[in-house]
C-alpha positions, 0 to 999 in steps of 0.5 A: 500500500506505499507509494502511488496507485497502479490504477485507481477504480470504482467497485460497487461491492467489496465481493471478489473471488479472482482465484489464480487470476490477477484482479485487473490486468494492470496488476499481478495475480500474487503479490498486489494490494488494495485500499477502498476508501468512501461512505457506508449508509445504514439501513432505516433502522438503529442498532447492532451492525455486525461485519463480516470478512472473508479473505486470503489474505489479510485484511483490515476494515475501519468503519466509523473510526478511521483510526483503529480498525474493528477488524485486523487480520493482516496474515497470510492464509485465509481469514475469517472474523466478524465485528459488532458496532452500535450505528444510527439508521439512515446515517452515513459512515465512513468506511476503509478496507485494506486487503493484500494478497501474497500467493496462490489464490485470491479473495476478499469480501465484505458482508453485513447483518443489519439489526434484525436482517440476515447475512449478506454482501453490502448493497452497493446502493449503501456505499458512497464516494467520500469525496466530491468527484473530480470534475475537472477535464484531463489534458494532453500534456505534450504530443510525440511522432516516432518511429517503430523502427528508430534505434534507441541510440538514434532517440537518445540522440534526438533527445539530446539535440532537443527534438524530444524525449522517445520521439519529435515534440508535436505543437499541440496546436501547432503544426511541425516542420518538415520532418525528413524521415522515411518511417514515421509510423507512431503517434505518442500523446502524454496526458496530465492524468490517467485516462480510458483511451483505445486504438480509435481514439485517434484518428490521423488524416492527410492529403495524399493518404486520406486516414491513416489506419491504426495497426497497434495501440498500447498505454503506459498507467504509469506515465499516462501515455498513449501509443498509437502505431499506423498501419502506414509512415507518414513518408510524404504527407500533411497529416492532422491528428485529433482525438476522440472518445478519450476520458478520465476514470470518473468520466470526465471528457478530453477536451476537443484537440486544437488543429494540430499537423504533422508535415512529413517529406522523406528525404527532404533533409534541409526542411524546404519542402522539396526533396531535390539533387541537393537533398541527396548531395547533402547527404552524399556529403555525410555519407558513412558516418554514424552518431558521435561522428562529427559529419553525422546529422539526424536529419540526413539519417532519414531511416533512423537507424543512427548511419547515414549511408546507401540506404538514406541515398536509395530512399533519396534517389527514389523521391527526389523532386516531390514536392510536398504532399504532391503525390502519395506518400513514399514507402518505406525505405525497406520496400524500396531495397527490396522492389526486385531480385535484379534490384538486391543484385545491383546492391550487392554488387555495389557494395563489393565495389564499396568495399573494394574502394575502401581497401585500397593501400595509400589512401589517405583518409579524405581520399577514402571518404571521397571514394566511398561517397562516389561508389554509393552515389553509383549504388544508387543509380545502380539499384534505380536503373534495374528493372523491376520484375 
């Protein structure tokens, strides 16, 4: 029971028998602990309350004192006890139960007998809230665009750089600049508290690819966050997010999400709008270099993958001279190495080419560097010009 809740719910009766299962998926099926906190309601009639407990295991239930319990059975194992206390008719109480679970199996339950009634589970109807429920609206705390293939050494990099944490900073109503990555398939929002979010909660729609489908949905209790994965990149494309149908625990709605886009170009590494020859001879220009050199730059490594090298110039030579949002999205830069078998034999050759260019003896290391960024530039064209089958 220390330390921030895992999740926080309504139970309209303290009456569970989990077995071997976990209570909620969010929890563990040994090991976890659960406080319910509100108001008990007595019956039209005053007298002797007798309480009831069964659980495994322990368990401790305040009702009117919240200092000192009238049950206390915090063992392992399964517990059986009852307690008796003098309360008003129609009156409001306030109740507290402490339950933890260790191994094996789990339940807990909490009954009554009323004067003069019978044994049984307390009536939901006789439980309230202790305090005022939350009426204030969640809020989206900040908005990230990543992608699913981004090495964890290409994000610690954004980061550092001041792009954003796990991924690109979204103006929340705002639009981004051009982002020249090829594979921008993840769409993260973080709210100020936690919420009831699903896959189709967002929906995503641009100019060259109308909706964007959803192909996976994942959300972190701890961090409030929701990560919502696209069937498709945003490769080439203006595309606005909105959320829909999002709400806190007590019901309270996400307010409507301000005009906010996302403007992707592939390849389109000096942010211009337009993938062009200059787009590729920057690149060709840090070709073969990696994060910590000093020649690297994220936006020339436009496949995420923390090196900037042929594949970056394929996916260059592919969509150069589109301009933005002109024509649909490119694909993946994994689709274009893969178009055709004549394709993969162009590459390989290249690449011995490459290889073989930078073995030579008596280079020095600019004459090197010159050598390998004119045999991947023939790469390129080489896997360009091959025909497709």
């Amino acid at each position: 029971l220390a330390g921030s809740p895992v999740i926080v719910r309504d139970d309209a009766i303290i009456d569970f028998n989990w077995g071997t299962a976990a209570p909620d998926p969010r929890l563990p099926a040994d090991r976890f602990s659960v406080r319910w906190t509100g108001k008990i309601e007595t019956l039209g009639v005053a007298g002797q309350y007798r309480f009831d407990i069964i659980s495994n295991d322990g368990i401790r239930v305040w009702v009117n004192n919240l200092t000192t319990p009238i049950i206390d059975r915090w063992l392992l194992n399964s517990q059986f006890a009852n307690a008796t206390i003098p309360l008003e008719a129609n009156t409001k109480y306030d109740i507290k139960v402490e339950y933890f679970e260790n191994t094996l199996t789990s339940n807990v339950s909490v009954r009554w007998t009323p004067p003069g009634g019978t044994l049984a589970p307390i009536p939901a109807a006789q439980f309230s809230q202790s305090v005022d429920v939350e009426t204030t609206p969640p809020q989206i705390a900040d908005i990230r665009v990543a992608s699913s293939a981004w090495t964890s050494a290409f994000e610690s990099e954004l980061a550092a750089q001041g792009w954003g944490d796990s991924g690109v900073d979204v103006p929340v109503g705002g639009t981004t600049a051009v982002l020249p990555w090829s594979n921008l398939n993840q769409v993260s929002v973080r709210f100020d508290s936690d919420v009831l979010a699903a896959a189709d909660s967002l929906v995503v729609n641009g100019v060259n690819v109308a909706s964007y489908g959803i192909a996976d949905f994942s959300y972190d209790y701890t961090t409030f966050t929701g990560t919502w994965t696209l069937a498709e990149p945003i490769a080439l494309d203006r595309a606005t997010i909105s959320l829909a149908g999002v709400t806190d625990i007590v019901g309270n709605s996400l307010p409507a999400l301000p005009t906010t886009t996302i403007r992707s170009a592939a390849g389109d590494v000096d942010g211009n709008g337009t993938i062009a020859a200059a787009d590729r001879t920057a690149v060709v220009a840090r070709a073969f270099t990696g994060i910590g050199h000093a020649s690297y730059s994220l936006r020339h490594d436009t496949n995420g993958d923390g090196y900037i090298n042929t594949h970056d110039l394929v996916l260059l030579q592919q969509a150069e001279a589109q301009p933005l949002a002109a024509r649909r999205a490119v694909r993946a830069e994994a689709a274009v190495r893969h178009e055709s078998a004549a394709r993969r034999i162009a590459v390989d050759r290249a690449l011995a080419a490459v290889s073989d260019s930078a073995s030579q003896p008596g280079q020095t290391a600019e004459l090197r560097a010159r050598r390998l960024a004119r045999t991947s530039l023939r790469l390129v064209d080489a896997a360009l010009d091959s025909p497709t089958q």
